[in-house]
N, C-alpha and C positions, 0 to 999 in steps of 0.2 A: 437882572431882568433880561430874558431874550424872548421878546415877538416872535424873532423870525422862527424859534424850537416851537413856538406856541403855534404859529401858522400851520407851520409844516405837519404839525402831529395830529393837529384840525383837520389836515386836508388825507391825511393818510386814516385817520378815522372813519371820517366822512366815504373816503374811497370803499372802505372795507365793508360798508353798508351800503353800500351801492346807490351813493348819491351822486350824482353829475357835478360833481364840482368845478368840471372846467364850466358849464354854463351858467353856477353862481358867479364864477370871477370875471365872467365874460359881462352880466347883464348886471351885477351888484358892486356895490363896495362894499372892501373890508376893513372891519372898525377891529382893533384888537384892544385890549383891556389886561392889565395884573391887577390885582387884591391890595391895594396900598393902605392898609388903614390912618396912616399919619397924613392921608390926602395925596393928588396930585404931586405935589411940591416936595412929601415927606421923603426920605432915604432907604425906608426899609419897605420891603412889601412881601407880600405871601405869594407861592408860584400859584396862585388858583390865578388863570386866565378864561375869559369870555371869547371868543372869536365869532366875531357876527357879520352875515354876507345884509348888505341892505342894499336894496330898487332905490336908487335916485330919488322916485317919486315917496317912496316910504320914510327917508329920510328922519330922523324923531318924533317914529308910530311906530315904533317895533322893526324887528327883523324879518328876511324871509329861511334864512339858516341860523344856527348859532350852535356851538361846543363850548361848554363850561367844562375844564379841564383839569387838573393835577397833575403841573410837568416832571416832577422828577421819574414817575414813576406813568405817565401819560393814563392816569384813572379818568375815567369817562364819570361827570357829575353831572353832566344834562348833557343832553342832544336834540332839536327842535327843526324839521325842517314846515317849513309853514305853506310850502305851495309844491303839491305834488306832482307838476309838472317835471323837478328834481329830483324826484324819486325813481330808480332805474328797475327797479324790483318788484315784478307784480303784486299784486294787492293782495293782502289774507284774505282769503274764501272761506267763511263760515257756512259748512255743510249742515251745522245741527245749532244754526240761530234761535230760532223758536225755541228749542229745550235749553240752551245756555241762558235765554231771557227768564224761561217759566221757575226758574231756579231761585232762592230768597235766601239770607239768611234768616230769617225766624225760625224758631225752633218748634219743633214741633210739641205737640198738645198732648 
């Protein structure tokens, strides 16, 4: 098991989507997590790790960052950032909102 491959590949993800991760680590903790299915305590575990930035005050209510990951091979299986003040990349602009809504799958008649 290594955290710190898990951290690092967290933080090099997170970089590459252009999230501010020096200001999660600044205003957050980080909780890291492996896959153990034998529990805590058991010997084997699977490399799936969690890496989650959490606000003090959020504490056990969720995250405001997280990467769910696959280290040998660093697969991205989620990625979540919850407050887009972290987010460095301006916003998608939908130019043609109204027709992407007017749009259904129902089939036609």
């Amino acid at each position: 098991m290594d955290t710190n491959a898990a951290f690092q590949a967290a933080v090099n993800i997170l970089e590459k989507a252009s999230i501010n991760v020096k200001g999660l680590n600044q205003d957050c903790r980080v909780h890291i997590m492996a896959f153990t299915p034998e529990g805590d305590s058991g010997e084997m575990f699977v490399p799936v790790y969690w890496v989650d930035w959490t606000l003090p005050e959020q504490e056990g209510h969720g995250s405001t960052a997280s990467v769910e990951l696959f280290l040998p091979d660093k697969t991205i299986r989620q990625l979540r950032v919850e407050d887009a003040k972290y987010i460095l990349r301006p916003p998608i602009v939908f130019t043609n909102l109204a027709e992407l809504l007017s749009q259904t799958n129902t089939p036609p008649r």
